[in-house]
PDB file of N, CA, C and O in Angstrom:
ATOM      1  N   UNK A   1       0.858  -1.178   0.000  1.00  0.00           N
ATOM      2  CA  UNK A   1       0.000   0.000   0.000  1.00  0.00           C
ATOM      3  C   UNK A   1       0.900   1.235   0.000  1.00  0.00           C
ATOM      4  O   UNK A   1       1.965   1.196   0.616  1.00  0.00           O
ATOM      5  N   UNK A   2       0.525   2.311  -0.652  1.00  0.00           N
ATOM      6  CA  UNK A   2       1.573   3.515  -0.685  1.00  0.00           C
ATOM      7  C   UNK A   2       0.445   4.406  -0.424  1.00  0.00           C
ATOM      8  O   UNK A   2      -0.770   4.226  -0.515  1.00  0.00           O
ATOM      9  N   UNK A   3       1.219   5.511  -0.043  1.00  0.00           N
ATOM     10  CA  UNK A   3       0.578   6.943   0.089  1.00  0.00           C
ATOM     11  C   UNK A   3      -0.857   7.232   0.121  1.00  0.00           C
ATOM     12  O   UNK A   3      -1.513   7.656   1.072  1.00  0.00           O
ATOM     13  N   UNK A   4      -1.365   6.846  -1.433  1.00  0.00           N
ATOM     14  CA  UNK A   4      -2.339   7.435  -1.946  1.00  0.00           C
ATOM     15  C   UNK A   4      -3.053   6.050  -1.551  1.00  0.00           C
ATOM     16  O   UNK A   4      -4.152   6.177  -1.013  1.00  0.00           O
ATOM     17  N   UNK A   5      -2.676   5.023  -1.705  1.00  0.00           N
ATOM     18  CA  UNK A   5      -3.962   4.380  -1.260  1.00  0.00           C
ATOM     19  C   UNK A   5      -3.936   4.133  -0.031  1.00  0.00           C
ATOM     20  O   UNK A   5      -4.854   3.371   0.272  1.00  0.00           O
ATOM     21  N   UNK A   6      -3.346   4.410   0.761  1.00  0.00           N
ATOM     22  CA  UNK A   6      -3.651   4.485   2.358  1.00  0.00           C
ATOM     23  C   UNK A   6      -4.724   5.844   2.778  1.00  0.00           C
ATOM     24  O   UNK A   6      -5.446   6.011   3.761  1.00  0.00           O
ATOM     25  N   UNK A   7      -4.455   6.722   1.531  1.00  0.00           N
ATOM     26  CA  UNK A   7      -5.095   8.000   1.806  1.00  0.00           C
ATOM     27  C   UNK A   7      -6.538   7.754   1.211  1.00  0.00           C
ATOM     28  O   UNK A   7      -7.469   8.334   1.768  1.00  0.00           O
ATOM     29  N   UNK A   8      -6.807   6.919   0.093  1.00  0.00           N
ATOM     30  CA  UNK A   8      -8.161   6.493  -0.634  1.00  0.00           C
ATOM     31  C   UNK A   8      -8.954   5.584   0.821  1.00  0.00           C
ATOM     32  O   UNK A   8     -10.142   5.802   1.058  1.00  0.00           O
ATOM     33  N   UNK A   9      -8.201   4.660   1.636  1.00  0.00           N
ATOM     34  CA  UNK A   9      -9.142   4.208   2.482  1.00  0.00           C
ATOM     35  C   UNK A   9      -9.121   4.942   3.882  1.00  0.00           C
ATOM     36  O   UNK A   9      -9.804   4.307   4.686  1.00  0.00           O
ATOM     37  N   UNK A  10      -8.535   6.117   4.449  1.00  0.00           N
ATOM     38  CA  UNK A  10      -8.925   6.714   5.103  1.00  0.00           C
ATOM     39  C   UNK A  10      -9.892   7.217   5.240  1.00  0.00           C
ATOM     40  O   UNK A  10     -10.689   7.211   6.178  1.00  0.00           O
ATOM     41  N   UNK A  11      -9.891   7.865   3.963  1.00  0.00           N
ATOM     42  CA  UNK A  11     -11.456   8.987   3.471  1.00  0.00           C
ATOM     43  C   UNK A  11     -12.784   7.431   3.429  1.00  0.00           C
ATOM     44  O   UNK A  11     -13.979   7.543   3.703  1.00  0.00           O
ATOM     45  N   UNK A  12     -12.161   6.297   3.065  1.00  0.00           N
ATOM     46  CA  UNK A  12     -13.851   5.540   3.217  1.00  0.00           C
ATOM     47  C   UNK A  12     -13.841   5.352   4.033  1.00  0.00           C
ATOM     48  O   UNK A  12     -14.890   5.696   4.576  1.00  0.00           O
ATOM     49  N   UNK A  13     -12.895   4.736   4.912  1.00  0.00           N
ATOM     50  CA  UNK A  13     -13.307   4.557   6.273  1.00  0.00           C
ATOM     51  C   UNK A  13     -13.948   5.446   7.557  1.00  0.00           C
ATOM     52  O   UNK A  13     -14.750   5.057   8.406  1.00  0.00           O
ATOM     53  N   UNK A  14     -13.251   6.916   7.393  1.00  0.00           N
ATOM     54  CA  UNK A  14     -13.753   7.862   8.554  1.00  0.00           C
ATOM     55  C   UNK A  14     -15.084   8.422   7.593  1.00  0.00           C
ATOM     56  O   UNK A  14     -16.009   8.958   8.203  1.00  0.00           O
ATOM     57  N   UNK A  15     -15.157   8.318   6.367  1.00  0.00           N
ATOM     58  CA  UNK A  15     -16.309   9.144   5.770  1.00  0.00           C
ATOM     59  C   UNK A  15     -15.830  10.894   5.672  1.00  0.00           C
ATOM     60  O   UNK A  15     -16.399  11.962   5.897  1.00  0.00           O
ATOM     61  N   UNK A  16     -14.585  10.509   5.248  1.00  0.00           N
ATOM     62  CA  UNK A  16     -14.468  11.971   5.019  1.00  0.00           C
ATOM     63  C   UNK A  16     -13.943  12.706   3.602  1.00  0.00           C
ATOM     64  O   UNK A  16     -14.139  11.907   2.686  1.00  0.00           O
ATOM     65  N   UNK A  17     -13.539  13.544   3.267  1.00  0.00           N
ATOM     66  CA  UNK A  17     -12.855  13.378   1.858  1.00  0.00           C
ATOM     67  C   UNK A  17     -11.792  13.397   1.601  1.00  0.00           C
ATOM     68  O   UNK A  17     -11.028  14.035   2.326  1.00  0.00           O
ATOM     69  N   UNK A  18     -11.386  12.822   0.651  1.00  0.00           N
ATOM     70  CA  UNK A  18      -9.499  12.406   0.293  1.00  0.00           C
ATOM     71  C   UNK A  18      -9.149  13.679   0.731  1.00  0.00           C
ATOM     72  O   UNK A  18      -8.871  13.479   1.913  1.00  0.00           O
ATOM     73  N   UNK A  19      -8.936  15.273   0.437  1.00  0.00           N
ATOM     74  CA  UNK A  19      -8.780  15.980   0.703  1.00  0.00           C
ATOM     75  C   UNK A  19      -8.260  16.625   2.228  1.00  0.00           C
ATOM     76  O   UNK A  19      -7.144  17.092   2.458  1.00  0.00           O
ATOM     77  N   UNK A  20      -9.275  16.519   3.073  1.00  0.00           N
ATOM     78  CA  UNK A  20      -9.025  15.789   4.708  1.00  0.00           C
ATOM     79  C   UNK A  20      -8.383  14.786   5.127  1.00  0.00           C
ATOM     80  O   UNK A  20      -7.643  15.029   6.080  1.00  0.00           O
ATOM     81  N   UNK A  21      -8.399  13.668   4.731  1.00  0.00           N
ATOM     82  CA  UNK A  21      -8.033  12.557   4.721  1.00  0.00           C
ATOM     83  C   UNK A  21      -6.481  12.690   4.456  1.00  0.00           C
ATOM     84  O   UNK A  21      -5.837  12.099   5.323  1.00  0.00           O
ATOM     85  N   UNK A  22      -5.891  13.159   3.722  1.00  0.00           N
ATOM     86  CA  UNK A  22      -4.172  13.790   3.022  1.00  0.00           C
ATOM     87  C   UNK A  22      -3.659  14.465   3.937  1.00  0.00           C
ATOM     88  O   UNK A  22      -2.465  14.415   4.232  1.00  0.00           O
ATOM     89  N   UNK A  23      -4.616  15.264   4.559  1.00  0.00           N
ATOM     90  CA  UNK A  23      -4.069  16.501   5.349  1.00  0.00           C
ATOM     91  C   UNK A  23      -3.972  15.772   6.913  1.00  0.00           C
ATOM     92  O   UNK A  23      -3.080  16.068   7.708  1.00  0.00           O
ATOM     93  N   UNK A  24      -5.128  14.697   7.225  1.00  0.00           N
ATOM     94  CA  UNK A  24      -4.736  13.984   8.411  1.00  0.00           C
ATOM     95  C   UNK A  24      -3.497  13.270   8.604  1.00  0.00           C
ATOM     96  O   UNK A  24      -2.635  13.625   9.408  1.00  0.00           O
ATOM     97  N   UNK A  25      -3.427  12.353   7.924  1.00  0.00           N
ATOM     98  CA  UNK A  25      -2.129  11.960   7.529  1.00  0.00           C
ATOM     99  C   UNK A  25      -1.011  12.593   7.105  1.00  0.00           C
ATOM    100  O   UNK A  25      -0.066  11.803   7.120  1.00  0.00           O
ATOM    101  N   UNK A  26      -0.744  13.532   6.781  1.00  0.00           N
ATOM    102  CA  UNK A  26       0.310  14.666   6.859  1.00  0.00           C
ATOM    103  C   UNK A  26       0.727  14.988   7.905  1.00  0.00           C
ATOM    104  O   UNK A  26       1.920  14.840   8.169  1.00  0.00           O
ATOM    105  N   UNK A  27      -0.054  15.459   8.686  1.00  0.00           N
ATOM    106  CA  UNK A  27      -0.417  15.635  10.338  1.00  0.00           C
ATOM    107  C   UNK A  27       0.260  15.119  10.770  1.00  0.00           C
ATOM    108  O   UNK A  27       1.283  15.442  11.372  1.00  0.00           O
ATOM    109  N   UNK A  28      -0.331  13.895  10.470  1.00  0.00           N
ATOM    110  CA  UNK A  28       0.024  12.526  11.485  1.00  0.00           C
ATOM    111  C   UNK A  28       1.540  12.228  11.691  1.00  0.00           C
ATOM    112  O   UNK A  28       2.095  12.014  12.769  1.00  0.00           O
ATOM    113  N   UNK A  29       2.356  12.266   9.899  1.00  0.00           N
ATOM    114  CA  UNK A  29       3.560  12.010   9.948  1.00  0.00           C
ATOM    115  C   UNK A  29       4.362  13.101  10.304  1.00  0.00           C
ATOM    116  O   UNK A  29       5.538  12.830  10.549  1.00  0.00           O
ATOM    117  N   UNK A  30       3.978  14.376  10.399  1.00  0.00           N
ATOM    118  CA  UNK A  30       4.468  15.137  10.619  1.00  0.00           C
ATOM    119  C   UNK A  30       5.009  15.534  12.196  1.00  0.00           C
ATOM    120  O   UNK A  30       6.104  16.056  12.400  1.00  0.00           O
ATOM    121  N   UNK A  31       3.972  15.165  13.330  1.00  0.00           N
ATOM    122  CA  UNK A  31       3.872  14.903  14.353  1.00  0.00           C
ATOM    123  C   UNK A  31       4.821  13.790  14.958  1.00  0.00           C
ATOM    124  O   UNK A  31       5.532  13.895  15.957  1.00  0.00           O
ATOM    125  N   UNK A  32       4.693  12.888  14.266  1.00  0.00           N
ATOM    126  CA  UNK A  32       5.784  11.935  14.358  1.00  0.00           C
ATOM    127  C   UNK A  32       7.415  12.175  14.088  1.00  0.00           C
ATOM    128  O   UNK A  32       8.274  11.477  14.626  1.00  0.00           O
ATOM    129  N   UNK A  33       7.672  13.147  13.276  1.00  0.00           N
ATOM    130  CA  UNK A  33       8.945  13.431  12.626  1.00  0.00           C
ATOM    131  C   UNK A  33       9.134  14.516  13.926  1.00  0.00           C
ATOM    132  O   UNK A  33       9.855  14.112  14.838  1.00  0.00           O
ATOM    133  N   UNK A  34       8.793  15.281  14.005  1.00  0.00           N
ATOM    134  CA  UNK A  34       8.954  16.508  15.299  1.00  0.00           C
ATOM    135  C   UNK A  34       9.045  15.768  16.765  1.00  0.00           C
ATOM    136  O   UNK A  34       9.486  16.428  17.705  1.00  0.00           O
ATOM    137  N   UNK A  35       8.651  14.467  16.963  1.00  0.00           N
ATOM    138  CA  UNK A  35       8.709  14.407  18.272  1.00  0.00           C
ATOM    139  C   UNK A  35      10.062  13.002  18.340  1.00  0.00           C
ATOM    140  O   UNK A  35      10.459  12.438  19.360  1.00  0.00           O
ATOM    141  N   UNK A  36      10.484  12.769  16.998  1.00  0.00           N
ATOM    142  CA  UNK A  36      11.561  11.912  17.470  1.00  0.00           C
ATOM    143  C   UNK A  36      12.948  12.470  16.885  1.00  0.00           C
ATOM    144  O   UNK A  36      14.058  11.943  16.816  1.00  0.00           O
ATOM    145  N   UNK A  37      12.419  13.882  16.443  1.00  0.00           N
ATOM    146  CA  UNK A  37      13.603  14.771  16.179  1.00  0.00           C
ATOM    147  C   UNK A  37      14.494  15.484  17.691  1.00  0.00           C
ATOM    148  O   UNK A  37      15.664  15.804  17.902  1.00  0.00           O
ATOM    149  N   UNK A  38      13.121  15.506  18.585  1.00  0.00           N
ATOM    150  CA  UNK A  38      13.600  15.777  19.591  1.00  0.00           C
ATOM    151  C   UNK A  38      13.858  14.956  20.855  1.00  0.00           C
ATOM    152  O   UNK A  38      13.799  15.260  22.046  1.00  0.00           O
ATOM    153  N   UNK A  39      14.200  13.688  20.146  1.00  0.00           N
ATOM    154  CA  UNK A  39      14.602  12.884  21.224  1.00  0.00           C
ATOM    155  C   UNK A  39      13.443  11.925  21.463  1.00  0.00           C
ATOM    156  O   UNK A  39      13.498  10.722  21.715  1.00  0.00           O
ATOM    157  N   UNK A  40      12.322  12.761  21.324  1.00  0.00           N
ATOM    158  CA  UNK A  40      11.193  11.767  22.056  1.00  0.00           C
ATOM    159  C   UNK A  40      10.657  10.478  21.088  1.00  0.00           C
ATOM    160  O   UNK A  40      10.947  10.190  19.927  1.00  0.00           O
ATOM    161  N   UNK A  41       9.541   9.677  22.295  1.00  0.00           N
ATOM    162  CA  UNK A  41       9.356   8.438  21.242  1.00  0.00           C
ATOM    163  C   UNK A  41       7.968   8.572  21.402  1.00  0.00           C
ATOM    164  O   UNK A  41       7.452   9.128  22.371  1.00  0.00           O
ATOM    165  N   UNK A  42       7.199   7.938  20.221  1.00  0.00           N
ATOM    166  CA  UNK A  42       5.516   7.988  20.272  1.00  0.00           C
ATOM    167  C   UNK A  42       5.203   6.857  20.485  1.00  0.00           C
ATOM    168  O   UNK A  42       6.089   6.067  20.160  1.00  0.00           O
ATOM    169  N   UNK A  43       3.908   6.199  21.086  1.00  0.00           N
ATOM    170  CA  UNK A  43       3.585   5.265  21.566  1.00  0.00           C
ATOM    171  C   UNK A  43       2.182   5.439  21.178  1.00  0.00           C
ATOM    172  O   UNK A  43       1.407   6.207  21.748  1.00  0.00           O
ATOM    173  N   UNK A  44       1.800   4.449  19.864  1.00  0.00           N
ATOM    174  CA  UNK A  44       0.233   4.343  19.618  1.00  0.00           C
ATOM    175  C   UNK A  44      -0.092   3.290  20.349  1.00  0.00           C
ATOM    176  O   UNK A  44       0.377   2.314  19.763  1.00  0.00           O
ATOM    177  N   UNK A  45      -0.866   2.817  21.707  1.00  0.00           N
ATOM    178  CA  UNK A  45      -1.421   2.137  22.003  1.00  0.00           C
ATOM    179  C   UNK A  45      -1.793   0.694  21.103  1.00  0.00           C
ATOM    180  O   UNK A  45      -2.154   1.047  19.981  1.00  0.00           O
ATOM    181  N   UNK A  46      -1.811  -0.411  21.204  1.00  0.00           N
ATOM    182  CA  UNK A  46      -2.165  -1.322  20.334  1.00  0.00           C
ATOM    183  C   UNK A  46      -1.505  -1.052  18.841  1.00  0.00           C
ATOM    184  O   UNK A  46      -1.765  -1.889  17.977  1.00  0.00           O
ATOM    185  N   UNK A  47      -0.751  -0.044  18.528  1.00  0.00           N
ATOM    186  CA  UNK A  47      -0.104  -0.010  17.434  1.00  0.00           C
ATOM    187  C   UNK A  47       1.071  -0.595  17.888  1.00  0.00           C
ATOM    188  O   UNK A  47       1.134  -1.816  18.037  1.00  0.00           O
ATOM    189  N   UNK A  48       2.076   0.193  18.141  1.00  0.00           N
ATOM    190  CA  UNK A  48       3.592   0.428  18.460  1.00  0.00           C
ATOM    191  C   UNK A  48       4.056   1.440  18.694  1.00  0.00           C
ATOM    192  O   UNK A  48       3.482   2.528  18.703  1.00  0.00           O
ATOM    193  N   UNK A  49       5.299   1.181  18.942  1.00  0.00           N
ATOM    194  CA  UNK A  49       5.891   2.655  19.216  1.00  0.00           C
ATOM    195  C   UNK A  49       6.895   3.327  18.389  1.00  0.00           C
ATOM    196  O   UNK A  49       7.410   2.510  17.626  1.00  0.00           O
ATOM    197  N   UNK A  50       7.370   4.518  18.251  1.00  0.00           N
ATOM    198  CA  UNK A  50       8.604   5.187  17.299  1.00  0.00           C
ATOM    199  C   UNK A  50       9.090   5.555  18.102  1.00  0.00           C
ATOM    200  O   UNK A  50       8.604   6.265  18.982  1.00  0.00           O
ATOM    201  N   UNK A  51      10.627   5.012  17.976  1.00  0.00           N
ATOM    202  CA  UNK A  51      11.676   5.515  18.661  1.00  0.00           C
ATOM    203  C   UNK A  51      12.730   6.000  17.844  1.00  0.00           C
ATOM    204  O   UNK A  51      12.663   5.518  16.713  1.00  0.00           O
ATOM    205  N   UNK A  52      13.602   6.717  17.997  1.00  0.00           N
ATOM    206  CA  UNK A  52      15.417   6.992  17.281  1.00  0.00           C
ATOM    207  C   UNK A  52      16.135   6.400  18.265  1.00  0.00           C
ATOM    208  O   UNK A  52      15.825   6.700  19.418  1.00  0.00           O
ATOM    209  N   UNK A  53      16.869   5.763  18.120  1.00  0.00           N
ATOM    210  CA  UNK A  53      18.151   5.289  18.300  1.00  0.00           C
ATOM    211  C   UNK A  53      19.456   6.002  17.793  1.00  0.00           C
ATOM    212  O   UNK A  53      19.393   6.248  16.589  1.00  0.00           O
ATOM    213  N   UNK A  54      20.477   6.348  18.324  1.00  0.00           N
ATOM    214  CA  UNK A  54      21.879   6.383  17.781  1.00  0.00           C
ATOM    215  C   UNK A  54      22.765   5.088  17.521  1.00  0.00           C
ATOM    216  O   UNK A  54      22.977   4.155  18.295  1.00  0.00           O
ATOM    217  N   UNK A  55      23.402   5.354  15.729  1.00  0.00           N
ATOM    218  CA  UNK A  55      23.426   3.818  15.504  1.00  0.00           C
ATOM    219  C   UNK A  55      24.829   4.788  15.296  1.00  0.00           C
ATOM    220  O   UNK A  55      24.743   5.960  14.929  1.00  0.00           O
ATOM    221  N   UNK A  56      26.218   4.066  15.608  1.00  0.00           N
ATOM    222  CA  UNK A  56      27.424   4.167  15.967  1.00  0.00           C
ATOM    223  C   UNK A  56      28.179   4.220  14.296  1.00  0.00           C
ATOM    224  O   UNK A  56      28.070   3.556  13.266  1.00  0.00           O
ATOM    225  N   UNK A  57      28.889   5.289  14.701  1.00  0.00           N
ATOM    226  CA  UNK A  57      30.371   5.192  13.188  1.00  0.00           C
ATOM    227  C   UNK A  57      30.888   3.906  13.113  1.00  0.00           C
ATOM    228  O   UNK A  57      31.294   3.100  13.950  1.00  0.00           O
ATOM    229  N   UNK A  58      30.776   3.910  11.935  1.00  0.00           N
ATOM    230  CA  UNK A  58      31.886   2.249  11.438  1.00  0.00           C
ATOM    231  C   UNK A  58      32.497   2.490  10.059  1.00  0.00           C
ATOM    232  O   UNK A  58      32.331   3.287   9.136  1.00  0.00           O
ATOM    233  N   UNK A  59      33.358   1.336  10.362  1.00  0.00           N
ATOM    234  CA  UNK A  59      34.215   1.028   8.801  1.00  0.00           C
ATOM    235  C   UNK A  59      33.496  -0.003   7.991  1.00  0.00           C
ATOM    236  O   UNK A  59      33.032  -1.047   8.448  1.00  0.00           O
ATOM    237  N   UNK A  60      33.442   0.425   6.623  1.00  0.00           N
ATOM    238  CA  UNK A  60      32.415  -0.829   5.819  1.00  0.00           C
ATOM    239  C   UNK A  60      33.245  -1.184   4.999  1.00  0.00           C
ATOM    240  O   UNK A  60      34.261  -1.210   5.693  1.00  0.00           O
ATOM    241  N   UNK A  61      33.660  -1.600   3.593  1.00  0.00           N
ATOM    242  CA  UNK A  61      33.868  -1.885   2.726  1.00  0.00           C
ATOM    243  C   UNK A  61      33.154  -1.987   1.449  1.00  0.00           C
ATOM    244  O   UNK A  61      32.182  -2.732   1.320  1.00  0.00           O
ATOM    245  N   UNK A  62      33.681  -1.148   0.364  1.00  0.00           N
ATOM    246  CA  UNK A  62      32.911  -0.971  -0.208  1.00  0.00           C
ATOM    247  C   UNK A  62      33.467  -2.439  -0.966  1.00  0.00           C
ATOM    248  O   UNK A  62      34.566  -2.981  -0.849  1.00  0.00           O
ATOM    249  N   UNK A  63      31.922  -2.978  -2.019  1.00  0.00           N
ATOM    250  CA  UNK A  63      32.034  -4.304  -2.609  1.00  0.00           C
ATOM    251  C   UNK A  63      32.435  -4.439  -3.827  1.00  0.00           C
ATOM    252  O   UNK A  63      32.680  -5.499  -4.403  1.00  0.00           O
ATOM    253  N   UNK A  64      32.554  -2.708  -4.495  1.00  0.00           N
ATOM    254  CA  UNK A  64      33.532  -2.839  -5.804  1.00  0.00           C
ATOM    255  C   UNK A  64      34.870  -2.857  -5.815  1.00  0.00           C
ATOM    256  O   UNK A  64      35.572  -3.438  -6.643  1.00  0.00           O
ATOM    257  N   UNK A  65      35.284  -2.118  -4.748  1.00  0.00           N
ATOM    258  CA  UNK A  65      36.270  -1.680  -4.982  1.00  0.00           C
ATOM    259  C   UNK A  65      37.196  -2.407  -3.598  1.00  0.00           C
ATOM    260  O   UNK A  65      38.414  -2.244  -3.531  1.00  0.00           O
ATOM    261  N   UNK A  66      36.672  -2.955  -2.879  1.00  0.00           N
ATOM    262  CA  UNK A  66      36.774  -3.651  -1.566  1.00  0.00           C
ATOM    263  C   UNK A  66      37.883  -2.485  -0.687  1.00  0.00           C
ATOM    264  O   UNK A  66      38.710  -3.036   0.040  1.00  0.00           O
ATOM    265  N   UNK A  67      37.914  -0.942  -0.740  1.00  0.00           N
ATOM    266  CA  UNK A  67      38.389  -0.347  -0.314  1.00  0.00           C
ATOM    267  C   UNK A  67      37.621   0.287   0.900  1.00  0.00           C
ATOM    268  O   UNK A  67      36.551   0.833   0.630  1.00  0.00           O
ATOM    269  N   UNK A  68      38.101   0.280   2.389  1.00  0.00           N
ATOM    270  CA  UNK A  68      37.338   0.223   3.562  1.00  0.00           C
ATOM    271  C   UNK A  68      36.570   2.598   3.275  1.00  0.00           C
ATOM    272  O   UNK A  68      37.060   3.688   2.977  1.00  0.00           O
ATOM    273  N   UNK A  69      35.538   2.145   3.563  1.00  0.00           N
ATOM    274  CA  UNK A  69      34.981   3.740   3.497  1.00  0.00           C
ATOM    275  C   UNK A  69      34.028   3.606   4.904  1.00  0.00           C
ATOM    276  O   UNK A  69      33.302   2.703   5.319  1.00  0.00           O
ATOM    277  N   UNK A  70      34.400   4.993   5.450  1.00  0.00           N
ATOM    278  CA  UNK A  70      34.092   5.404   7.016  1.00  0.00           C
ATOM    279  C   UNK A  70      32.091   5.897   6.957  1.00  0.00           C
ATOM    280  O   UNK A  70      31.476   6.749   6.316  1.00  0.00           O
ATOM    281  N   UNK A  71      31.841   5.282   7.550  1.00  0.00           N
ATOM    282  CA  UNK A  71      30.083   5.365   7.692  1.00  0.00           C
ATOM    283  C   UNK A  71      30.135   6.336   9.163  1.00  0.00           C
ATOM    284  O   UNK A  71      30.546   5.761  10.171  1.00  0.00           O
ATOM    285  N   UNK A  72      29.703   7.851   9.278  1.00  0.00           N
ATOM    286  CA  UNK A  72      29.326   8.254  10.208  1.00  0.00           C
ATOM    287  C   UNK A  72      28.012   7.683  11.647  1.00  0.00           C
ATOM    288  O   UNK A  72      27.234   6.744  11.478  1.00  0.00           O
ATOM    289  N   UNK A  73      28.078   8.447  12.826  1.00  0.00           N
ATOM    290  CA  UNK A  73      27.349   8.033  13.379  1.00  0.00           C
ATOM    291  C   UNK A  73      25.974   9.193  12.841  1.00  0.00           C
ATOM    292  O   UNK A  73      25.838  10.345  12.430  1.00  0.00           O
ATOM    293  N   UNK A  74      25.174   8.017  13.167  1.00  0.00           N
ATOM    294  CA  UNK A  74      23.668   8.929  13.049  1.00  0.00           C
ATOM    295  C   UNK A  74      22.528   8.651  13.521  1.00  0.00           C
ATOM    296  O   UNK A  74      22.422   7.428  13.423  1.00  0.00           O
ATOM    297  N   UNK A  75      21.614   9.076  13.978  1.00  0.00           N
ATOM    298  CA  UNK A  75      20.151   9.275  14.469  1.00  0.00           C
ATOM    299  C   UNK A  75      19.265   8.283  13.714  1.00  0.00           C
ATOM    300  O   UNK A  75      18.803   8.972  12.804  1.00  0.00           O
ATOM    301  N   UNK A  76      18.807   7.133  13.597  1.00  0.00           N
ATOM    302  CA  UNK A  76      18.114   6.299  13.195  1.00  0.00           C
ATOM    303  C   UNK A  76      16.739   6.237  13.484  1.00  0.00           C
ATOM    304  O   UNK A  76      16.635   6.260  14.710  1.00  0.00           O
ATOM    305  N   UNK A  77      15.214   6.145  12.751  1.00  0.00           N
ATOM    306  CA  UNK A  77      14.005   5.984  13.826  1.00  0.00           C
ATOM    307  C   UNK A  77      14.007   4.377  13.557  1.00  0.00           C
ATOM    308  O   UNK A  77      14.665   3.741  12.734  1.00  0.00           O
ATOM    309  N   UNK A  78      13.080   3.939  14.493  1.00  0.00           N
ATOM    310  CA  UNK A  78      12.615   2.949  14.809  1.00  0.00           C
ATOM    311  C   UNK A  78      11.737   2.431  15.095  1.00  0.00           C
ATOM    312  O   UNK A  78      11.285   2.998  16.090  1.00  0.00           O
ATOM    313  N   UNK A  79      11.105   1.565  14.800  1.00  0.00           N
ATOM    314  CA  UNK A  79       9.467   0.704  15.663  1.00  0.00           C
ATOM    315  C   UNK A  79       9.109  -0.445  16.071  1.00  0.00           C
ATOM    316  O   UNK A  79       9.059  -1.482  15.408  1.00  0.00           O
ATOM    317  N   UNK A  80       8.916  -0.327  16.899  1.00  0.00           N
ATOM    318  CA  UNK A  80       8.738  -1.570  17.898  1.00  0.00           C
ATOM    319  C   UNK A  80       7.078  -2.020  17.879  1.00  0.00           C
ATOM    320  O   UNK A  80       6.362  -1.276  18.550  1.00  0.00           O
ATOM    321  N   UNK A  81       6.437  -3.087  17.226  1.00  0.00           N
ATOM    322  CA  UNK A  81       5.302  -3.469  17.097  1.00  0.00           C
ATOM    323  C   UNK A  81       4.186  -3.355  18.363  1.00  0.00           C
ATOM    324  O   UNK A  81       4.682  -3.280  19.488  1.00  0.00           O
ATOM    325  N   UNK A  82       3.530  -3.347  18.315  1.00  0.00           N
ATOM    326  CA  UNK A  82       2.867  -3.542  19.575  1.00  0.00           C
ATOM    327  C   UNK A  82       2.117  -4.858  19.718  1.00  0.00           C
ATOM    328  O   UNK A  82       1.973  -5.509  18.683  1.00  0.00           O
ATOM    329  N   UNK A  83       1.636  -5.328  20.815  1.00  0.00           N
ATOM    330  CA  UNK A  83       1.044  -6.610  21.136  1.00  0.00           C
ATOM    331  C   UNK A  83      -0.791  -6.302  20.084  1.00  0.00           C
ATOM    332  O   UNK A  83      -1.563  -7.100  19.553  1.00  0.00           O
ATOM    333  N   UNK A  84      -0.797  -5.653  20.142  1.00  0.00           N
ATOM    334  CA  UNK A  84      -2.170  -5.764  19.335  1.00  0.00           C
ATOM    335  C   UNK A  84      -2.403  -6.071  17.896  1.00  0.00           C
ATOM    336  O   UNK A  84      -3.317  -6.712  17.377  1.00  0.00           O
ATOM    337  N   UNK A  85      -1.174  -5.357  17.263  1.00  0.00           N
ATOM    338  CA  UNK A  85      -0.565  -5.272  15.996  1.00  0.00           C
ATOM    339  C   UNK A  85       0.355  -7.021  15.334  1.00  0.00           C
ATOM    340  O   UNK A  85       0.423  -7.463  14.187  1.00  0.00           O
ATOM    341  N   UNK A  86       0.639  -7.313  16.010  1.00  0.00           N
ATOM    342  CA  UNK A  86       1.099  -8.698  16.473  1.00  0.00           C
ATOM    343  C   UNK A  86       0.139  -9.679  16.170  1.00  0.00           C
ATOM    344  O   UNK A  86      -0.024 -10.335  15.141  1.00  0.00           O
ATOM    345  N   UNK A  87      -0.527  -9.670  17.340  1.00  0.00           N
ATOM    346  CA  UNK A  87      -1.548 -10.374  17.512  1.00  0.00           C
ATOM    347  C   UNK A  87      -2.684 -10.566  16.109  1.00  0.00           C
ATOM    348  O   UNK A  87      -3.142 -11.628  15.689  1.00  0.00           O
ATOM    349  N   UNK A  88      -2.910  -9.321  15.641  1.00  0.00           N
ATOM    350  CA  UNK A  88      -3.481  -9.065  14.421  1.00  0.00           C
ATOM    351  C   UNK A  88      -2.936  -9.968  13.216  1.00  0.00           C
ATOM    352  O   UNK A  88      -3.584 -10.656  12.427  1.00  0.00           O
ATOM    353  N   UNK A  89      -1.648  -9.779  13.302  1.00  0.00           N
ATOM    354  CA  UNK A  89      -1.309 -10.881  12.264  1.00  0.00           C
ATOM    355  C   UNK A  89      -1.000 -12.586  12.371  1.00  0.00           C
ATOM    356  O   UNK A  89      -0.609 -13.264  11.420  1.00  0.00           O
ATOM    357  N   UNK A  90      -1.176 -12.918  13.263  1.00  0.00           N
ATOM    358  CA  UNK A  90      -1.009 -14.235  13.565  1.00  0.00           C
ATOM    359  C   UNK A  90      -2.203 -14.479  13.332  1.00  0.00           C
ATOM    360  O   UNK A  90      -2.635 -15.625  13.458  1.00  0.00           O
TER     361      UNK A  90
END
């Protein structure tokens, strides 16, 4: 499912219009990006949660050229399923 059709069954499901429906979900991710920019983590109940992690500098190798190239450290998000979400798919 991408974008637009996550955004086509919003609007049937709440009964509202794609229009609204785009802008909720905009919202939504947007809200999400601001609160794990600042460290914090979101927790949808029966969804899961979003967290960032700091994932550590390393040495990789590149596979053409097998010459070692330096990978900075950086801010990663993350999600951790929730038991409801889980459960849903089993």
């Amino acid at each position: 499912m991408n974008k637009t059709e996550m955004i086509d069954r919003i609007a049937r499901t709440a009964d509202i219009s794609k229009a609204a429906a785009e802008r909720a979900l905009d919202a939504t991710i947007d809200a999400i990006k601001i609160e794990l920019s600042k460290g914090e983590s979101v927790t949808l109940v029966g969804f899961g949660t979003f967290h960032a992690t700091q994932r550590p500098g390393r040495t990789v190798r590149n596979p053409r050229t097998q010459e070692p190239v330096e990978v900075k450290a950086a801010r990663v998000p993350r999600f951790r399923a929730g038991k409801a979400l889980k459960d849903a798919l089993n």
